[in-house]
N, C-alpha and C positions, 0 to 999 in steps of 0.2 A: 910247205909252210902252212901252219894254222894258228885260228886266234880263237880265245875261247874269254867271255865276257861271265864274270863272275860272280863280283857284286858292285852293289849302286847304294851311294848317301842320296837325303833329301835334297843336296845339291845338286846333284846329277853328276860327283864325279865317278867312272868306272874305273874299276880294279880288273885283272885280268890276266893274263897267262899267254905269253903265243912264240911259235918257235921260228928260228932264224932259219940260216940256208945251211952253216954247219953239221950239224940241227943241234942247238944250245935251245935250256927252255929259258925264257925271261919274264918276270913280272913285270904288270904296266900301269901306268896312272894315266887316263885320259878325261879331258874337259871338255869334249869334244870338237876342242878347238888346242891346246896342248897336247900332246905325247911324250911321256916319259918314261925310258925303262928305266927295271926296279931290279938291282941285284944284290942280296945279302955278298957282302964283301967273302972269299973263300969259296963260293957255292958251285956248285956244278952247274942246278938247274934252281930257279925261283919260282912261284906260283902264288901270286896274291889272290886270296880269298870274298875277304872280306875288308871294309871302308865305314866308318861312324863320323858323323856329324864336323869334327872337327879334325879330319883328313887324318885319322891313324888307322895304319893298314896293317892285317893281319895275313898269315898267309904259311908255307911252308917253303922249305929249302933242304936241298940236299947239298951232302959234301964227297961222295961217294955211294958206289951200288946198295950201301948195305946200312948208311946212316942217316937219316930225315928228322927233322925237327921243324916247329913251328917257328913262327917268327913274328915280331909288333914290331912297327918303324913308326917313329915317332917323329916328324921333322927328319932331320940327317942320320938317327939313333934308329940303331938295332937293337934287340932282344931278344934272345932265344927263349923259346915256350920251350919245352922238354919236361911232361909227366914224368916224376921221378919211376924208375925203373922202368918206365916204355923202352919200345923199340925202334918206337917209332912215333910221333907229335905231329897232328898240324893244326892248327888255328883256322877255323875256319869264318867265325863272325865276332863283330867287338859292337857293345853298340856305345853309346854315348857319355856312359859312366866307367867303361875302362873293362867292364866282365866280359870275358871270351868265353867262346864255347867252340870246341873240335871233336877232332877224335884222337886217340891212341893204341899202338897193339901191344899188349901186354908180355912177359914172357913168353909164355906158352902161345903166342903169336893170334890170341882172342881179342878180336876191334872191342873198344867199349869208345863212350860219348863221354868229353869231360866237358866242367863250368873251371873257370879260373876266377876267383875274385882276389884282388893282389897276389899275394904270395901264396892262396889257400887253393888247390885245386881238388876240386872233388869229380867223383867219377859218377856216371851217368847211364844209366842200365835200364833196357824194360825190364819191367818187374815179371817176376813167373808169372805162368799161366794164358790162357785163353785170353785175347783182347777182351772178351765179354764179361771179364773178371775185375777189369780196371777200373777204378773209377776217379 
């Protein structure tokens, strides 16, 4: 069994990930005085990310070896993140006005970093060249 702490709001509640005895993964909400596991209703395994201000947790989920998407839980409510035409989605931070930021792998199976603001996801890439080129 292992627990892996992931992320923290200004309230101090954690988000987190830890596996049972079966071995099942399950995502967690703790207050450090609460424990709550997190499971996307269907899922194999869960993995909560990330946590913003007013307790919405982002995070991923599988349903199978070969399928992963991200996920916002809102209160009781699910939501799947899924970059259209990924392979693969996860949510990794929300902060306080609702924009997330993860990653995705693309067809041809290339990680890129996505922003979500509502419905609009945009993709997220160092730019070419040398770091010493950035500015």
């Amino acid at each position: 069994m292992s627990t892996f702490a992931n992320g923290i709001n200004a309230a101090g509640q954690i988000v987190g990930r830890f596996d049972d005895a079966t071995p099942s993964v399950h995502a967690f909400l703790t207050d450090g005085v609460t424990f709550t596991t997190i499971d996307v209703p269907g899922a194999t395994e869960t993995v909560a990310f990330g946590i913003n201000a007013t307790g919405q947790i982002v995070g991923g989920y599988s349903v199978d070896s070969t399928h992963g998407y991200g996920f916002l839980k809102d209160g009781d409510t699910f939501t799947i993140i899924a970059v259209p035409g990924a392979t693969l989605t996860e949510a990794h931070a929300i902060n306080d006005r609702g924009q997330i930021v993860g990653m995705f792998d693309d067809a041809a199976g290339v990680r890129h970093g996505f922003f979500k603001d509502g419905d609009t996801y945009t993709t997220v890439d160092v730019p070419p060249g040398p770091p010493s080129a950035w500015s």
